[in-house]
C-alpha positions in Angstrom: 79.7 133.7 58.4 81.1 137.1 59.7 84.3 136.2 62.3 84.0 138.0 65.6 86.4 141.4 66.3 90.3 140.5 66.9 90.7 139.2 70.4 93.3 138.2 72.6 93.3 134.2 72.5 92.9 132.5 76.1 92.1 129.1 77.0 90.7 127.5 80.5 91.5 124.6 82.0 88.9 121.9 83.5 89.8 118.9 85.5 87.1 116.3 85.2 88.8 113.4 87.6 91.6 113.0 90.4 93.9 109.9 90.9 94.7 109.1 94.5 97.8 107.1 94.7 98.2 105.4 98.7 101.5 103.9 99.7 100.1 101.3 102.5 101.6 98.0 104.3 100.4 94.6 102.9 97.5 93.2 105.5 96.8 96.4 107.0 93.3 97.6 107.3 92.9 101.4 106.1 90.1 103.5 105.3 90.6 106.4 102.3 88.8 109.5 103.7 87.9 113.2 102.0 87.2 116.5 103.1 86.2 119.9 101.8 88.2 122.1 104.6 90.7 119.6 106.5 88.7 119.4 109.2 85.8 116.8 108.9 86.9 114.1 107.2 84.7 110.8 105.3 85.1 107.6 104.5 85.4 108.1 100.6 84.9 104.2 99.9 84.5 101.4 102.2 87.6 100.2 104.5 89.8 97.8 102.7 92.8 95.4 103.7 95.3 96.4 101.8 96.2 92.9 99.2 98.7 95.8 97.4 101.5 98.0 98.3 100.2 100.4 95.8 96.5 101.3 95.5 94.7 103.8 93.5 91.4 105.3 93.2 90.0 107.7 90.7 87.0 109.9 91.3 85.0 112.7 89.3 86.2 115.9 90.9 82.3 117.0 90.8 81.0 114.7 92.7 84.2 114.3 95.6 86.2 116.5 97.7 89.5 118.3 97.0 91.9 117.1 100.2 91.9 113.2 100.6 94.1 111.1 103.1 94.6 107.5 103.9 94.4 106.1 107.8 94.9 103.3 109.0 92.6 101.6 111.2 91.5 98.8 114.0 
């Protein structure tokens, strides 16, 4: 095997999945939405009563949006 020419070394960096962290009140009902450009916004699951002060999510970042945000609803 013949190695390549010298080269400068450089590396590249892929994220494969994102962890959403939501700080929410105990009985509450919320819905975790995403958007593309912070505009229109999705429900990125179904809504959910929050049993947990602390509640997190994990998605592939191929297949979900980049801005997320919880809300709380009726």
């Amino acid at each position: 095997m013949i190695a390549s020419p010298p080269f400068v070394p450089s590396l590249q960096i892929e994220v494969s999945r994102v962890r959403v962290i939501q700080s929410v009140v105990l009985g509450r009902r919320y819905a975790l939405q995403a958007s593309t450009d912070g505009r229109i916004w999705t429900n990125a699951g179904p809504v959910f009563i929050a049993t947990d002060e602390g509640i997190t999510n994990e998605f592939n970042t191929d297949l979900t949006s980049q801005l997320f945000r919880v809300q709380e609803t009726q």
